[in-house]
Wavefront OBJ file of the C-alpha trace (Angstrom):
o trace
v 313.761 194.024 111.048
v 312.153 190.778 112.175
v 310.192 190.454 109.053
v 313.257 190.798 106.688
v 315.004 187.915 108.938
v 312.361 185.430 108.698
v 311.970 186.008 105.168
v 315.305 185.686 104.499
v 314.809 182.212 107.062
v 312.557 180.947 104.796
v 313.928 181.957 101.520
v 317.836 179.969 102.616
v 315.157 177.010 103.300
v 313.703 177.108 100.385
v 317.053 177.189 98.736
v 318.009 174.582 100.654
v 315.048 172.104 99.590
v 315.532 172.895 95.926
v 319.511 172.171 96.313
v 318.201 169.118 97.682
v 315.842 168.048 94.863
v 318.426 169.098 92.521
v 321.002 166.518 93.815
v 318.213 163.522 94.193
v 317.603 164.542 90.127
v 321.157 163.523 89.572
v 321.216 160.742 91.414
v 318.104 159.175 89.566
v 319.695 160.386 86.041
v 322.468 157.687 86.589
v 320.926 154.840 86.044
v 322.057 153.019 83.098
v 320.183 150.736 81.207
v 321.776 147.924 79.767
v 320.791 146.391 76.618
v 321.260 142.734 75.916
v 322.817 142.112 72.350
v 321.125 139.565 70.694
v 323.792 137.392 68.835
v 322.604 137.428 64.956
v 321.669 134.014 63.667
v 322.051 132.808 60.434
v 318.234 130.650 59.966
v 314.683 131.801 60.797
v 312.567 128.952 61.567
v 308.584 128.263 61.737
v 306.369 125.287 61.977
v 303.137 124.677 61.691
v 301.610 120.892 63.353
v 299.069 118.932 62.818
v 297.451 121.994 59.965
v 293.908 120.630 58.858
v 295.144 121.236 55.493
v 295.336 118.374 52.721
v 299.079 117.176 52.173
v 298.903 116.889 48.455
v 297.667 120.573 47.792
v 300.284 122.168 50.664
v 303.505 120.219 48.821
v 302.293 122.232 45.222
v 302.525 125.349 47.507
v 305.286 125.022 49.280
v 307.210 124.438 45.819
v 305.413 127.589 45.257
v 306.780 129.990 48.086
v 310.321 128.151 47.488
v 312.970 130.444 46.419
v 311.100 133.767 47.327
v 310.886 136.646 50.231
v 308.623 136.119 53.115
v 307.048 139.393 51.515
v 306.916 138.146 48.037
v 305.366 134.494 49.403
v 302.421 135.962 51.129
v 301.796 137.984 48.200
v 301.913 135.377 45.874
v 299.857 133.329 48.345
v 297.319 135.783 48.459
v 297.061 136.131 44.749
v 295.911 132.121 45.185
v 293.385 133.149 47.849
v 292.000 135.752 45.687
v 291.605 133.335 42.038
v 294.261 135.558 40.477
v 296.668 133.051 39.995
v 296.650 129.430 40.207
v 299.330 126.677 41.698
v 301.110 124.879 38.754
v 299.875 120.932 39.677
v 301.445 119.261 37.078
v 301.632 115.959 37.964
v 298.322 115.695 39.052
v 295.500 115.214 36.293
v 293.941 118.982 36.645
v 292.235 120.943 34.220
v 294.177 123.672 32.231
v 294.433 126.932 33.467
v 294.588 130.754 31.790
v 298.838 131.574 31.920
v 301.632 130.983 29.932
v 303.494 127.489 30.375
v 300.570 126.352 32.793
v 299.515 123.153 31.972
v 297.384 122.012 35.129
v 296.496 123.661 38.331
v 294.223 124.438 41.365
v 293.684 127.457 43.750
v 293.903 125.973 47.155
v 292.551 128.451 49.351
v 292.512 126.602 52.690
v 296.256 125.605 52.134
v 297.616 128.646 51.288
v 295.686 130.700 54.376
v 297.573 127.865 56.396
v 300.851 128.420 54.906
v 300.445 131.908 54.635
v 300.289 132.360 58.806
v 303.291 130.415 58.977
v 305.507 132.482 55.884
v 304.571 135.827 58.337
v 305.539 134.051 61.712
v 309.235 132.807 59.442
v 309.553 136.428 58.312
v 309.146 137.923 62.054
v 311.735 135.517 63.027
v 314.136 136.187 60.388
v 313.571 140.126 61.684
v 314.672 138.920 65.314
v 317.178 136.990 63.963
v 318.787 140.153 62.540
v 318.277 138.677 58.659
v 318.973 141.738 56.233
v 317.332 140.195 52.862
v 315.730 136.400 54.082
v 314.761 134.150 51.438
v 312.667 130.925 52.328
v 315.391 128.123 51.728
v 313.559 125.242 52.613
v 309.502 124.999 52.761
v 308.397 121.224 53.419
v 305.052 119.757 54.112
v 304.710 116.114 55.452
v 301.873 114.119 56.437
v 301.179 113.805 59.770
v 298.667 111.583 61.649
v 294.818 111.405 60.582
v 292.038 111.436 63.304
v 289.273 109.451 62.179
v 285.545 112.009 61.571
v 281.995 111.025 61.666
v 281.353 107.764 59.881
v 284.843 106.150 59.852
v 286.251 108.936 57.529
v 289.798 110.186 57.997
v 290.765 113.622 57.871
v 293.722 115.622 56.226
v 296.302 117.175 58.251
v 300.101 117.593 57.518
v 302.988 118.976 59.251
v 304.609 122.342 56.942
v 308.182 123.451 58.215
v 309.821 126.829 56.756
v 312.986 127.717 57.027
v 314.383 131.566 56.184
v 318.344 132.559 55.464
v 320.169 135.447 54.205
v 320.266 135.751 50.561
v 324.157 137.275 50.647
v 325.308 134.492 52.729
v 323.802 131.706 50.358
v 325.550 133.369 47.267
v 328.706 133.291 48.906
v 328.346 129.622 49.950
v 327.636 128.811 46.514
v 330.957 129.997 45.207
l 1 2 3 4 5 6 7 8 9 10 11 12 13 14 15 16 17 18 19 20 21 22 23 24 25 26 27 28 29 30 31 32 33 34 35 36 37 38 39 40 41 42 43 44 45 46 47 48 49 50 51 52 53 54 55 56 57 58 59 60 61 62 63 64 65 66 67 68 69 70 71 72 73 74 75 76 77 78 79 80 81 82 83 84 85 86 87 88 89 90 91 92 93 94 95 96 97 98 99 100 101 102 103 104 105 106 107 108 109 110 111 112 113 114 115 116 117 118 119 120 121 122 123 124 125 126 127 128 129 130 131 132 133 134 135 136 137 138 139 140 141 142 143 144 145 146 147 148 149 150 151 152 153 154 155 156 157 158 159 160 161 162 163 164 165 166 167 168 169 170 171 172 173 174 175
């Protein structure tokens, strides 16, 4: 008889504990965890300063990438990098290159790795920005200040700004 009571004893405290747990479950399960909108903006941006890349070859590229998908740019970039397609360089006095309609150009590896890092950091913008189908809008490359090298020389650098928008929102400005 004094076994069955202190089993049952034990088995209402056991009970007891797990009724316990049970309700310390529910309170943890009520937390609610809030998630901060971010408002969708309209322009991706992305700079690149003071690039040790020379200004004259990063303005042909940057009328390049113009006009295209952060996607298509670096693609088209890469092409450069790998001697599959050359930069038109029209005004400059260049040698001919193999392509329709191509009268001059170059393939300006160091500026297009350059521009390249900065077409992928506009594109991850535009996809925190909340930018369904981003187009680069604006891509501009100005000189910026030389240091002087070894032996009174100066050396390249320019400044390359990028700017991404919406391709549906442009059409409808345009009408």
């Amino acid at each position: 008889m004094v076994d069955e009571k202190k089993t049952t004893k034990v088995e209402e405290k056991k009970e007891e504990k797990v009724e316990e747990v049970k309700k310390v479950e529910k309170k943890e399960v009520k937390k609610v965890v809030k998630v901060k909108e971010i408002p969708k903006k309209d322009v991706a941006i992305a700079n690149g300063f003071s690039l040790k890349i020379s200004p004259k070859q990063s303005k042909f590229v940057c009328r390049v990438i113009r006009g295209k998908t952060p996607e298509a740019a670096v693609a088209r970039l890469q092409a450069v990098i790998d001697e599959k397609r050359p930069v038109p360089m029209a005004g400059l006095e260049v040698g001919h290159k193999k392509g329709k309609g191509l009268a001059g150009g170059k393939f300006p590896k160091n500026a297009c790795k350059g521009i390249m890092e900065i077409v992928k950091q506009a594109g991850a913008n535009a996809v925190v920005a909340g930018i369904e189908s981003p187009v680069i809008t604006i891509a501009r490359s100005d000189r910026a200040s030389a240091p002087y090298r070894r032996a009174g020389r100066k050396a390249k650098r320019c400044h390359i700004y990028i700017e991404v928008r919406d391709k549906a929102k442009l059409l409808e400005k345009k009408k």
